[in-house]
C-alpha positions as CSV (number, residue, x, y, z in Angstrom):
1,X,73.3,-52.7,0.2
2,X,72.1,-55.2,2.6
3,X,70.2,-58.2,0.9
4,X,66.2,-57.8,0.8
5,X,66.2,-53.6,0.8
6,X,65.5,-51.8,-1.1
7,X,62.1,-52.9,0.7
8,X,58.7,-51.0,0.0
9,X,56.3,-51.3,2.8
10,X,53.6,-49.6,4.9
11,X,54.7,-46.9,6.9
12,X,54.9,-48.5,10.1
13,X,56.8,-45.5,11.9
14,X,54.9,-42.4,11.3
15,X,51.5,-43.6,12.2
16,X,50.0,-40.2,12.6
17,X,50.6,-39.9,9.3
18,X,49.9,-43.1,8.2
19,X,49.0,-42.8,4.1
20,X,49.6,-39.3,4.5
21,X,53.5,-39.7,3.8
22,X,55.9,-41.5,1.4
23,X,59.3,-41.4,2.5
24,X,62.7,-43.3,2.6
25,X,64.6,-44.8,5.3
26,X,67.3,-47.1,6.6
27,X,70.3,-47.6,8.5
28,X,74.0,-48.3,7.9
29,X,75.9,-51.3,9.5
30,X,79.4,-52.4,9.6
31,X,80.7,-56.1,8.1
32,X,79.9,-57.3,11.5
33,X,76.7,-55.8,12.0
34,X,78.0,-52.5,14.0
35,X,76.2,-49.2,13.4
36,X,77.7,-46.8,11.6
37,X,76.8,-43.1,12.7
38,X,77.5,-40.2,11.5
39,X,77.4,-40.8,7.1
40,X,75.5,-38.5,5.2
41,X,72.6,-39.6,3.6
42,X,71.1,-37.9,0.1
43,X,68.1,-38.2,-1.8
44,X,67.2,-36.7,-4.7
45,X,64.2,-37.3,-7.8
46,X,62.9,-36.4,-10.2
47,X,60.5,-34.1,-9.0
48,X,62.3,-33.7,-5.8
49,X,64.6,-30.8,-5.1
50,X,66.9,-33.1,-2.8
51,X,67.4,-33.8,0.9
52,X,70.1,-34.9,2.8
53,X,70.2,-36.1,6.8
54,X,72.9,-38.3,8.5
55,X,73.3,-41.7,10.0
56,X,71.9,-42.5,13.6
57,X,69.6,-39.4,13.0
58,X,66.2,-41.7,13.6
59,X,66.8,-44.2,15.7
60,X,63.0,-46.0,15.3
61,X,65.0,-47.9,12.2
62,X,68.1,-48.9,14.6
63,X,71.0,-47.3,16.1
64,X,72.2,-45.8,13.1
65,X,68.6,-45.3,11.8
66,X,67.8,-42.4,9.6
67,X,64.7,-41.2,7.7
68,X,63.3,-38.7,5.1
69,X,60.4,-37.1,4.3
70,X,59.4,-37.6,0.5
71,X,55.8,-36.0,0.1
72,X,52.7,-35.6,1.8
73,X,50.9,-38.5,0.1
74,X,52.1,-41.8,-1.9
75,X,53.3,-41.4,-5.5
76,X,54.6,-43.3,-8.4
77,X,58.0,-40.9,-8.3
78,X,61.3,-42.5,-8.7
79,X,64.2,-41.9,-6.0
80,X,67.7,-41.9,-6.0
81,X,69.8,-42.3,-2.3
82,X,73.4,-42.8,-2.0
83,X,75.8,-42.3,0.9
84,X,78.1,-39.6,1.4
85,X,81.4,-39.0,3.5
86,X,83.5,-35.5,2.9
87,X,82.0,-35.0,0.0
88,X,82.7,-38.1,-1.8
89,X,79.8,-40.5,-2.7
90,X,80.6,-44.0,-0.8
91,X,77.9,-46.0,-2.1
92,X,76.0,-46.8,-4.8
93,X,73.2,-45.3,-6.0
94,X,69.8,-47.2,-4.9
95,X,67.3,-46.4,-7.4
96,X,63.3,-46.6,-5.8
97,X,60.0,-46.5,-7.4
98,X,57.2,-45.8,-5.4
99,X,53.8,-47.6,-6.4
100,X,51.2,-44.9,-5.7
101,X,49.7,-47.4,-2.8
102,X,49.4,-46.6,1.2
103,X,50.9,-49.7,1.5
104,X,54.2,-48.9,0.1
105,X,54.9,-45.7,1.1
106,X,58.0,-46.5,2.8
107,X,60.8,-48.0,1.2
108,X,63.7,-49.4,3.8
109,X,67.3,-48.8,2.1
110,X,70.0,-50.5,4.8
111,X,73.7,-50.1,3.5
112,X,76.2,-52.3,4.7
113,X,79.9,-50.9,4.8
114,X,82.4,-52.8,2.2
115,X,85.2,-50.7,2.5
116,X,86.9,-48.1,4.5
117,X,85.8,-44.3,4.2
């Protein structure tokens, strides 16, 4: 995980939703700062059923941006995301906790690759 994320800010992307949305979002970089496109991303919590997109999928958070949806208002729910590559997880899990507050309703994971997948 890249040093400083996870990072829980104001949504700064989905203004027309603005407090109206919590979600999660990121991107994936190589050693040398390359984006890497194409990883699946999952999410899952406690009370959320699970969601999965891929790498470069949003590019408003970089060239290998992606982004998901959590709810339709903030929450106090805890988050798990990991990344995912032929059905292996590649990452660590990030654990999140949301505070409940518009102006943390969007927490920034960015991964950093380690190691080949």
């Amino acid at each position: 995980m890249q040093p400083g994320t996870p990072l829980l800010r104001e949504n700064f992307v989905n203004t027309a939703a603005g407090c109206n949305w919590q979600g999660v979002a990121g991107q994936a970089v190589s050693p040398r700062g390359e984006p890497v496109i194409g990883v699946e991303v999952r999410v899952a919590g406690d009370d959320f059923p699970g969601a999965s997109t891929t790498t470069g999928a949003n590019t408003a958070y970089g060239p290998s941006g992606w982004e998901l949806t959590l709810s339709d208002r903030p929450t106090g729910d805890r988050y798990q995301v990991a990344l995912w590559s032929d059905g292996q997880q590649i990452s660590p899990t990030v654990e999140i906790v949301f505070s409940g507050s518009c102006q943390q309703n969007l927490a920034i994971v960015n991964f950093v690759q380690t190691l080949p997948f």
